[in-house]
C-alpha positions as CSV (number, residue, x, y, z in Angstrom):
1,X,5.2,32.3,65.6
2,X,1.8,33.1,64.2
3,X,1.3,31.5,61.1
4,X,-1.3,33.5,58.5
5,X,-4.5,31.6,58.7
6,X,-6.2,31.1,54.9
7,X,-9.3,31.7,53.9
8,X,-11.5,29.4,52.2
9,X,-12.2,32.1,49.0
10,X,-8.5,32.7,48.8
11,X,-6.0,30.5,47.8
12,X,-2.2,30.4,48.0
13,X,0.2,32.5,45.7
14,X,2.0,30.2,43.4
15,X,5.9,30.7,43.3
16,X,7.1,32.3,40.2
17,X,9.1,29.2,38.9
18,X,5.9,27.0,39.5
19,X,3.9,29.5,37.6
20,X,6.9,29.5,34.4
21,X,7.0,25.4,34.9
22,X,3.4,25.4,34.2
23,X,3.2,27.4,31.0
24,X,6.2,26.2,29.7
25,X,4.5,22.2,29.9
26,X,1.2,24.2,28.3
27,X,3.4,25.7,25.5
28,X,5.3,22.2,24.9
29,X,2.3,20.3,25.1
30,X,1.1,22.4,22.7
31,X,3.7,22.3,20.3
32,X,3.9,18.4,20.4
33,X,0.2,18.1,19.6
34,X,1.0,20.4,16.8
35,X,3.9,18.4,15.4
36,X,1.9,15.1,15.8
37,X,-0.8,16.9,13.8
38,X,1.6,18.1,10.9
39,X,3.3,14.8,10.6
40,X,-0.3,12.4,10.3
41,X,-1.1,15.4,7.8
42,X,1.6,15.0,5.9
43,X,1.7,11.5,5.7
44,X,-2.2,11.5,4.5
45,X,-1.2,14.1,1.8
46,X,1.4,12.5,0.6
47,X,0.1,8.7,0.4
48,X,-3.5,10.5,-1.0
49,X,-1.9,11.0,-4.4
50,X,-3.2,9.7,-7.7
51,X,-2.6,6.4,-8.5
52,X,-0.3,5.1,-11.7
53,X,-2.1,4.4,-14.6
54,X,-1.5,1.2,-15.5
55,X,-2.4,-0.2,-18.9
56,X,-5.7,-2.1,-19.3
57,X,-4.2,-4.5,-21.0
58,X,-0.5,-6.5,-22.4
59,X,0.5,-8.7,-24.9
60,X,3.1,-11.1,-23.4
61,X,5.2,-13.4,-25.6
62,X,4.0,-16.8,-26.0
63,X,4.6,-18.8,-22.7
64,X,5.6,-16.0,-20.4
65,X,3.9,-15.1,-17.6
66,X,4.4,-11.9,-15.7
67,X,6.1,-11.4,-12.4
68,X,6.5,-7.5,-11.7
69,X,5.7,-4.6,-13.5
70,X,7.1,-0.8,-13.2
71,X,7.2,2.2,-15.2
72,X,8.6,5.1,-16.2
73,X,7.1,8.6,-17.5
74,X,6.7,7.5,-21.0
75,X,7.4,3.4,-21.0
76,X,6.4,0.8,-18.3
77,X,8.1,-2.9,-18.3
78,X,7.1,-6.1,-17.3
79,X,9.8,-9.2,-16.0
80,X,8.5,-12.0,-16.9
81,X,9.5,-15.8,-15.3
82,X,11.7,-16.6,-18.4
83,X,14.0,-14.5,-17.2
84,X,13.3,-11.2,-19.4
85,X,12.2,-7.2,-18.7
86,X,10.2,-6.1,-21.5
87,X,9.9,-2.8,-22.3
88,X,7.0,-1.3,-23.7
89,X,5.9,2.3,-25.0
90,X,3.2,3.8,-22.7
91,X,1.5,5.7,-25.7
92,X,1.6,3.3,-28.4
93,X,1.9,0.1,-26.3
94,X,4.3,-1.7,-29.1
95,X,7.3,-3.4,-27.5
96,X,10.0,-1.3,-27.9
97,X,12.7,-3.3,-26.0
98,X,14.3,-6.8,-25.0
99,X,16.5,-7.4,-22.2
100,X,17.5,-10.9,-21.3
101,X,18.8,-11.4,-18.1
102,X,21.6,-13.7,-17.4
């Protein structure tokens, strides 16, 4: 048998499944760069928001101190070590609630 000698300026044909297997590892590299991209974007726009306003400053009852603080759209409160959430208004700032917890 005589077996086709190659030239150096030519090279081999590629099967056609070897050819499909290399685009379609292109292609799904691709996409999973893409994904990776829109998830860190995502992420960045979503933690790049505004932060809450917080109130420059509060009048605590005598004796309390403050342990956490959250808010709402229109009142923020603030538990306090003796065991109470006090609710304030977020225009106004006046106490506008109690709540003692048991």
């Amino acid at each position: 048998m005589m077996t086709p000698e190659l030239t150096p300026d030519r090279e081999p044909e590629e099967p056609a499944n070897l050819k499909f297997l290399r685009r379609l590892v292109t292609v799904l590299t691709a996409t999973m760069i893409a994904g990776v991209l829109l998830i860190v974007g995502l992420i960045v726009i979503r933690f790049y928001d505004v932060p809450p306003v917080l109130p420059q400053s509060v009048s605590l009852p005598d004796g309390a101190q403050a342990v956490s603080f959250t808010q709402g759209p229109d009142w923020y409160a603030i538990v306090t070590d003796d065991n109470r959430i006090l609710i304030y208004d977020r225009i106004t700032g006046a106490l506008k609630q109690t709540v003692t917890i048991d």
